[in-house]
Structure formats: structure tokens, C-alpha cells
N, C-alpha and C positions, 0 to 999 in steps of 0.2 A: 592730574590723571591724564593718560593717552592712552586716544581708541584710534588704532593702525597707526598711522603718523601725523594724527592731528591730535593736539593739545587742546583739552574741554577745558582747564584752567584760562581763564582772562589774562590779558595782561597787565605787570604791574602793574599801579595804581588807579588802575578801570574800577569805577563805581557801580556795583548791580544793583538797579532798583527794580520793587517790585511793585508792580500794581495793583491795588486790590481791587477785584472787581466784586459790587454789588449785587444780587442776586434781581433780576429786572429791571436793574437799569444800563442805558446801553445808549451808547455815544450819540450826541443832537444829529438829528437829521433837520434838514430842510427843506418844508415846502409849503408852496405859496400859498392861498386864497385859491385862486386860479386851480391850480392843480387838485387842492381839497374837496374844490367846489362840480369838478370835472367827475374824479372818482365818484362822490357820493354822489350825483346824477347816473351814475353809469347803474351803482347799488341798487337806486331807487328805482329805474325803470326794470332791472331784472326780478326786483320784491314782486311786481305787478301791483303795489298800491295805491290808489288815487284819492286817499286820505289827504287832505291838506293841513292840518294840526298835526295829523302823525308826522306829516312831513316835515313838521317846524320842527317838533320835538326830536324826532331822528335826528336833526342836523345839529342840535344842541348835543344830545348823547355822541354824535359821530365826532367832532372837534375835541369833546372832553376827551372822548379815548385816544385822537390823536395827541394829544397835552400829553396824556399818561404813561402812553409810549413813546413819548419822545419826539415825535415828528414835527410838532411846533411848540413852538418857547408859550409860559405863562403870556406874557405880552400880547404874542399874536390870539391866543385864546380869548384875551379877555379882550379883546378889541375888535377882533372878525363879529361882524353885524350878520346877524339874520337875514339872508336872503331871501327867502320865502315866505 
């Protein structure tokens, strides 16, 4: 097929792969300790809570959801220590 004077056909023996993309999931990101540990301090003082167990717990919820969406590997999950 040609649209003006480009040709949408490939050329011969070009391979077209497709990728399928999974519906929520979405290519590894990466970020440190440091930087997780930065944002969710930032979260924390704009919450206005001075719960200290909430604040253990939040940071437990907060790490799982970055697992989930991808921002850090199983690995670094299960190995980031409780800072608080």
C-alpha cells in the first residue's frame, strides 16, 4: 500500500513483531531507598499526621504499592528495612 509517495509496506524480509501489552503493567522503573524514602517523608509531613505506627504502617503500604506498580523490583521490597 502507498499513501503519497511513501510505501506502508516494510521491506522485504523485515520481521514485524508485536507486543503485547498487559493491561497495568508497565516497564520497571527505578528507584532507590533514598529517593522512596524522600517522597514518602514529603506525603507524610503534608498528611499532618504525627501517629508513629501509622507512620510504620504507611511506609509498609507505601513500598508495597510501589512493588505493584512497578517502581521497585520484589527484591528491593523485600529487603527495604523499616525506617521508622
Amino acid at each position: 500500500m502507498t499513501v503519497g509517495k511513501v510505501s506502508t509496506k516494510p521491506p522485504q524480509g523485515t520481521k514485524i513483531v508485536y507486543i503485547k501489552r498487559v493491561k497495568g503493567i508497565q516497564p520497571m522503573r527505578t528507584t532507590t531507598k533514598a529517593q522512596a524514602l524522600e517522597q514518602f517523608r514529603y506525603n507524610w509531613k503534608v498528611s499532618g499526621s504525627t501517629d508513629i505506627v501509622a507512620k510504620r504502617e504507611a511506609w509498609g503500604i507505601f513500598t508495597d504499592e510501589l512493588c505493584r506498580e512497578g517502581y521497585i523490583t520484589m527484591k528491593k521490597y523485600e529487603s527495604w528495612s523499616n525506617p521508622f
